[in-house]
C-alpha positions as CSV (number, residue, x, y, z in Angstrom):
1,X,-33.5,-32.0,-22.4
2,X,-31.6,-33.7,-19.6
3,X,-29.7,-31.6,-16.9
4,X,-27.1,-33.0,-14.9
5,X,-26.5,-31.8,-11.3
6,X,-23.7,-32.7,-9.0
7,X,-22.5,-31.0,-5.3
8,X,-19.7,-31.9,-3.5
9,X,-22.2,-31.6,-0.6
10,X,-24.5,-33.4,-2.2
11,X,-27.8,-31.1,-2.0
12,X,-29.3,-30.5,-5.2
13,X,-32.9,-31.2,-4.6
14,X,-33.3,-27.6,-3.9
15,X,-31.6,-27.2,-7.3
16,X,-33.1,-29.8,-9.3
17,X,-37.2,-28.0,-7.8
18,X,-35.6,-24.3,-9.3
19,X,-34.6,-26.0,-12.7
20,X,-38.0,-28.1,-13.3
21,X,-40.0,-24.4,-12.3
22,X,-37.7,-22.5,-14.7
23,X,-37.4,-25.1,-17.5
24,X,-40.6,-27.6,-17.4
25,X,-38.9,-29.2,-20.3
26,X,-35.9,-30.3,-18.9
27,X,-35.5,-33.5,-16.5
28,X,-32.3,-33.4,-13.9
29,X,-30.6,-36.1,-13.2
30,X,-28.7,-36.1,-9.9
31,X,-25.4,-37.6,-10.2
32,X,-23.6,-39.9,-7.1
33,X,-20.2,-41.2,-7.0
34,X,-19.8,-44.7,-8.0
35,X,-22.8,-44.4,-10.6
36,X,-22.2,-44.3,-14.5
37,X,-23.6,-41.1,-15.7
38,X,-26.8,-41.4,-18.3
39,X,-27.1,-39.1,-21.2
40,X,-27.8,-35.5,-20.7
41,X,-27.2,-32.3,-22.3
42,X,-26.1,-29.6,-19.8
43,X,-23.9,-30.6,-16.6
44,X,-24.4,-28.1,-13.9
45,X,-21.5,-28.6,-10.8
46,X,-20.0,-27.4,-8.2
47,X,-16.4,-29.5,-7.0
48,X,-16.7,-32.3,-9.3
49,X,-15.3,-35.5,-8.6
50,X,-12.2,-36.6,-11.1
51,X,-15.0,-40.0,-11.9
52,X,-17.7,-37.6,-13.2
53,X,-15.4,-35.5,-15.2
54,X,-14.0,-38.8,-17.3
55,X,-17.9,-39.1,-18.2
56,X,-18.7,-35.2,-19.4
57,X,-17.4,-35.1,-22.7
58,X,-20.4,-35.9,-24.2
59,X,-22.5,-32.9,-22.5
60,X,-22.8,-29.9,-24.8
61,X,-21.6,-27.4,-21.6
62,X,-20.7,-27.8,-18.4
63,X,-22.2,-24.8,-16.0
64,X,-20.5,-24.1,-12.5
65,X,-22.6,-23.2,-9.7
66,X,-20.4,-20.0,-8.6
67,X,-18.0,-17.8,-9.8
68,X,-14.7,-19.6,-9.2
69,X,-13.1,-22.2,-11.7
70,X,-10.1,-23.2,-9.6
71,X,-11.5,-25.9,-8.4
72,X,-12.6,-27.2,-11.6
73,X,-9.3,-26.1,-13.7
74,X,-6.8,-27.9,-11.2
75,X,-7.8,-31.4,-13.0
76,X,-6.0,-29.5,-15.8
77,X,-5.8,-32.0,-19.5
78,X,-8.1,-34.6,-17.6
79,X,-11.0,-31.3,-18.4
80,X,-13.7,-32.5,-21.3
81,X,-13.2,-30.7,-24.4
82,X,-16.5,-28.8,-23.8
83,X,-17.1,-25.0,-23.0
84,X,-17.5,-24.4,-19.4
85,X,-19.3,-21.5,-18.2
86,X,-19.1,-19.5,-14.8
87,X,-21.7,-17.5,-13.2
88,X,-21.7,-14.1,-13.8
89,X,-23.1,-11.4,-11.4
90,X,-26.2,-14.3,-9.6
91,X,-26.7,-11.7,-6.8
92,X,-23.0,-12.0,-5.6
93,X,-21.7,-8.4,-7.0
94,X,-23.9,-6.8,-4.3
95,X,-22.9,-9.1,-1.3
96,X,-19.2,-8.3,-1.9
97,X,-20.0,-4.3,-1.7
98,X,-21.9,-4.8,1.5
99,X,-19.0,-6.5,2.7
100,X,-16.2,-4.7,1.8
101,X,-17.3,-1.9,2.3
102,X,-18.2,-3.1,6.0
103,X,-14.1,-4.3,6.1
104,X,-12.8,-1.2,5.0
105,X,-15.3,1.5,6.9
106,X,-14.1,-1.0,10.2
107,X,-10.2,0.0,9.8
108,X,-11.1,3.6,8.3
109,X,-13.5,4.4,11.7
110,X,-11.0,2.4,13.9
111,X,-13.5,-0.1,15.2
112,X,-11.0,-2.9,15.3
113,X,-9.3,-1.2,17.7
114,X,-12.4,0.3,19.5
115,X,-13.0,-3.5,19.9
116,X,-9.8,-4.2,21.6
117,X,-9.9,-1.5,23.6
118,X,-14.0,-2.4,24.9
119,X,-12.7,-6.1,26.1
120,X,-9.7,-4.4,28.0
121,X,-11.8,-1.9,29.5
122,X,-10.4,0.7,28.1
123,X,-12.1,4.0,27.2
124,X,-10.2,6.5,25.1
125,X,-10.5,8.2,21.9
126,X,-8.5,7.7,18.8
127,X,-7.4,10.4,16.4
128,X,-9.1,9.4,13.2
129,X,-7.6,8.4,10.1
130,X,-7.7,11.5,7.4
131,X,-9.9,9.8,4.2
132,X,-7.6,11.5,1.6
133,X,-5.0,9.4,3.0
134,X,-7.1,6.1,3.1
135,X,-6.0,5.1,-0.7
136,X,-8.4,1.9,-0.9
137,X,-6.7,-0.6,-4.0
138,X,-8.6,-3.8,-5.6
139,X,-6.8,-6.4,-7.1
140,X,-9.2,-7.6,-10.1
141,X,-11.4,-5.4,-11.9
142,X,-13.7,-8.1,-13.1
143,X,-17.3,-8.2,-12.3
144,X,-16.6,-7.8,-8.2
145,X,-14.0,-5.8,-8.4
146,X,-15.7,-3.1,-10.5
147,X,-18.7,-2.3,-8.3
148,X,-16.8,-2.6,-4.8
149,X,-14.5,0.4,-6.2
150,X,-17.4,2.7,-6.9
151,X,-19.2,2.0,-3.9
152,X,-15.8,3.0,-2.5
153,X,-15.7,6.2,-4.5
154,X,-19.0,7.1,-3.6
155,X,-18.1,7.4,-0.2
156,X,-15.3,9.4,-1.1
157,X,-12.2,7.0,-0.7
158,X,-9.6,7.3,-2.8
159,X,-9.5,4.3,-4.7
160,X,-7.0,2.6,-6.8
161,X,-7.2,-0.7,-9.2
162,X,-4.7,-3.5,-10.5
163,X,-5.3,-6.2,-13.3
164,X,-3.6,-8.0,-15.8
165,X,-4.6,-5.9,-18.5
166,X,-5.2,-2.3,-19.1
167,X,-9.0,-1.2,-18.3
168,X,-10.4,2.4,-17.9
169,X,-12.7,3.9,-14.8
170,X,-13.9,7.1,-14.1
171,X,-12.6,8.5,-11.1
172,X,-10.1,5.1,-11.1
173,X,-5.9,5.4,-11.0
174,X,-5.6,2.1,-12.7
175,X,-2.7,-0.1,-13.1
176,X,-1.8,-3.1,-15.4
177,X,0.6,-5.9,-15.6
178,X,3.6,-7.1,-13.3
179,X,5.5,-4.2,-14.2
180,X,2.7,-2.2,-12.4
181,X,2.6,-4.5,-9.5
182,X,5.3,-2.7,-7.0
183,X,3.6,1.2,-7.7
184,X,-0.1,0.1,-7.5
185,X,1.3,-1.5,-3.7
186,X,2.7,1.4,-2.3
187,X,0.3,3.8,-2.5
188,X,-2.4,1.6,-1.2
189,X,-3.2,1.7,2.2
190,X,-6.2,-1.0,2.2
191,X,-5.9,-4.1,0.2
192,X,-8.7,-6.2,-1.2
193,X,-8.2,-9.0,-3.4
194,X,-10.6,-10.3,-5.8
195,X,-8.7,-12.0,-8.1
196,X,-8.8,-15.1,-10.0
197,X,-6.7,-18.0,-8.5
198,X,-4.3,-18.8,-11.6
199,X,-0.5,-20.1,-11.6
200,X,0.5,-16.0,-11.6
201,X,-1.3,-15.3,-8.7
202,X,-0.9,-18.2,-6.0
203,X,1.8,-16.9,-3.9
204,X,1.2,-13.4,-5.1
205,X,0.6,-11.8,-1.7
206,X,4.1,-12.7,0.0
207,X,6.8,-11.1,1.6
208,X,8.2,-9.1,-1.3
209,X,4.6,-8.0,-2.5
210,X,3.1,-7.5,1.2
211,X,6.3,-5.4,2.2
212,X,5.2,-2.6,-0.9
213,X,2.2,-1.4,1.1
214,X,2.8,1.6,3.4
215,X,3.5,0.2,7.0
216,X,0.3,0.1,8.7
217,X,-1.6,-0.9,6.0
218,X,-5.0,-2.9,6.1
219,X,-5.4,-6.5,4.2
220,X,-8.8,-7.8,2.9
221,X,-8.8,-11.0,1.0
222,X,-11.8,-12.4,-0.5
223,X,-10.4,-13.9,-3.4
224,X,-8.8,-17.4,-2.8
225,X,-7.0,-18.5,0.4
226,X,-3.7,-19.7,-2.1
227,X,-3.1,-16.3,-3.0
228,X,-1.0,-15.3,0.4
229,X,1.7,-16.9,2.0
230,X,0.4,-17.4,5.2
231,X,3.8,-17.4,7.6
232,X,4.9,-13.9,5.3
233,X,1.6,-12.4,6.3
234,X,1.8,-13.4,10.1
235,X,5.1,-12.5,10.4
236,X,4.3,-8.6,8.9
237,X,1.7,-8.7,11.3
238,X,3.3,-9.3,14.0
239,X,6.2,-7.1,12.8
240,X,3.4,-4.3,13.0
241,X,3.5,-3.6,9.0
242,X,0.3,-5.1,8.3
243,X,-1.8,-3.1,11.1
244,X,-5.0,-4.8,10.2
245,X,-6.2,-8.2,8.2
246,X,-9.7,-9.7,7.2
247,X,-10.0,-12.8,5.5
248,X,-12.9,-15.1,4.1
249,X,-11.2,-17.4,1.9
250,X,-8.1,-19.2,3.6
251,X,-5.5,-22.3,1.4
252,X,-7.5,-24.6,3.7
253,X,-11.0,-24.9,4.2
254,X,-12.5,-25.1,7.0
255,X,-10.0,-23.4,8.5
256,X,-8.2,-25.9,10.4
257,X,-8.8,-25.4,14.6
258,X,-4.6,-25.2,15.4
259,X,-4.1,-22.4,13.1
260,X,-1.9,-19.5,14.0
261,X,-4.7,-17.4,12.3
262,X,-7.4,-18.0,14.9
263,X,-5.0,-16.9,17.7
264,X,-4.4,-13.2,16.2
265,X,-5.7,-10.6,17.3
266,X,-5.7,-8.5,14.2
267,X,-7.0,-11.1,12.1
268,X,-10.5,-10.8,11.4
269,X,-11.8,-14.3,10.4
270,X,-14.8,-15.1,8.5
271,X,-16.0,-18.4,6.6
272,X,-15.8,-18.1,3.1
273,X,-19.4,-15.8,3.3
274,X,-18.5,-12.7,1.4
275,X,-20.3,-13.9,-1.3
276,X,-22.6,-16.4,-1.5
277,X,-24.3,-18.0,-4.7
278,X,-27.8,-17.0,-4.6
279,X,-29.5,-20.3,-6.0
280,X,-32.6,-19.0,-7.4
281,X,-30.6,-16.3,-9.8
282,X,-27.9,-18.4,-10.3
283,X,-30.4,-20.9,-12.2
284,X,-32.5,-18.0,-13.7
285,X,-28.9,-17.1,-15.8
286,X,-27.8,-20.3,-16.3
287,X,-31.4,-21.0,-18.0
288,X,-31.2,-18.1,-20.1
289,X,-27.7,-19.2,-20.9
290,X,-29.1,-22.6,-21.8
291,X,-31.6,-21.2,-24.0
292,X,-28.8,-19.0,-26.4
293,X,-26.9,-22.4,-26.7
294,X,-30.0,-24.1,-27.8
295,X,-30.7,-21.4,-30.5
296,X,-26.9,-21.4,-31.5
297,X,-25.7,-18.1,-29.6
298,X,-23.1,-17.0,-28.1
299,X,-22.9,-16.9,-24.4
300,X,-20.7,-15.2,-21.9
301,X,-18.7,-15.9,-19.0
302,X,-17.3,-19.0,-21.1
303,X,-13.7,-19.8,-19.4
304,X,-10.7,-19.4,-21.1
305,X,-8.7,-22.3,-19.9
306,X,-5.2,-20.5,-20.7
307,X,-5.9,-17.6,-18.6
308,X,-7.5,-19.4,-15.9
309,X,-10.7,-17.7,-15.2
């Protein structure tokens, strides 16, 4: 069995050591730009180049090395016909709690403020925001979403979900569909997105949709950058609708150094860390994942390229 491996950033020795202790069987062949690509079974990527895409369609499946598929779905009919398969949970579903959570205990406590207040030299009190009227709503109730909204419940937040179709959680007021869209946003008074980046959803955080959440309302986005207009959020901001944003993920990456973003001071800014791939688990599943295919199974986390995700 051949395995090829590609990064945009070009590391996968530390990849190709975790596949040859997981799978003795299996040789990887790292691939460079410029170089034609040699048989192999599997393609493991992250960011592929549009030159090694033209030479997958002989691969049985193509495995990404994260969760996202945007940047592999953009290249749109130029795609192989061959299943391609996302990470599920490789260690990522806890990092996303931890962080989260973190986000939203920061605006509930008023340490963003306290913050402010500490490089002014000022030291006062703040009356405390009343929990039962801290509604906490996630966008996306995949296999992030889920787990950040009962860790949320379990400290007693009221919490709220959205997605595209109808899905059932204890202790959950969930919505579905566009029609939803509007009532899920006004009663939400901290926003996280962790939704797939798909045609419906780039844009989806603009004026209109941003103006539905209660005035001082909270913004966490560690989904994708594309998914809010960047001038409607800065000008909610500084309107004083949005009292409070965090962001990971930003429409351009790094974020670039003149950016209005970096110079606000209720935008907390973080890069792209919320949750990172843990190597060694992400290669333990896509092994086992490699081994169903082998055997003829079924696997999961295939992407369905109409939906996007």
């Amino acid at each position: 069995m051949r395995i090829l491996l590609y990064r945009n950033d070009g590391i996968v020795e530390p990849w190709a050591r975790d596949f040859e202790a997981a799978l003795p069987e299996a040789e990887t062949v790292p691939w460079r730009e410029g170089q034609p690509v040699e048989r192999c079974d599997y393609a493991v990527i992250w960011a592929p180049t549009p030159a090694l895409l033209e030479q997958l369609a002989q691969v049985k499946a193509i495995f990404l090395m994260g969760a996202g598929v945007d940047a592999l779905l953009k290249f749109g009919d130029a795609l192989p016909e061959v299943p391609i398969v996302r990470l599920g949970d490789a260690g990522m579903a806890e990092q996303m709690v931890e962080y989260v959570v973190h986000a939203v205990l920061r605006y509930f406590r008023r340490f963003d403020e306290y913050e402010r207040q500490a490089r002014d030299g000022i030291w006062e009190a703040l009356t405390p925001h009343v929990k039962s009227e801290f509604t906490v709503g996630v966008l996306g109730l995949g296999k992030l979403g889920v787990p950040v909204l009962r860790a949320l419940r379990q400290l007693g937040f009221p919490v709220r979900g959205w997605s595209r179709t109808p899905k059932d959680l204890p202790g959950v007021e969930c919505y579905a569909g566009m029609e939803t869209l509007d009532a899920f946003l006004s009663g939400t008074r901290v926003l996280v997105s962790l939704l797939p980046l798909t045609p419906e959803t780039n844009n989806l955080l603009d004026r209109a949709h941003l103006s539905r959440l209660p005035a001082g309302a909270y913004l966490i986005n560690v989904a994708r950058g594309a998914q809010v207009a960047e001038p409607d959020l800065l000008a909610l901001i500084r309107a004083g609708h949005i009292a409070g944003v965090t962001l990971d993920v930003f429409r351009n990456e790094p974020l670039p150094a003149p950016h209005p973003f970096w110079n606000e001071p209720r935008i907390t800014i973080t890069p792209h860390v919320s949750a990172l791939t843990l190597r060694e688990d992400a290669v333990r599943q896509i092994v086992h994942k490699i081994g169903l295919l082998e055997r003829g199974e079924t696997v999961a986390d295939v992407v369905d390229r109409t939906r996007g995700y």
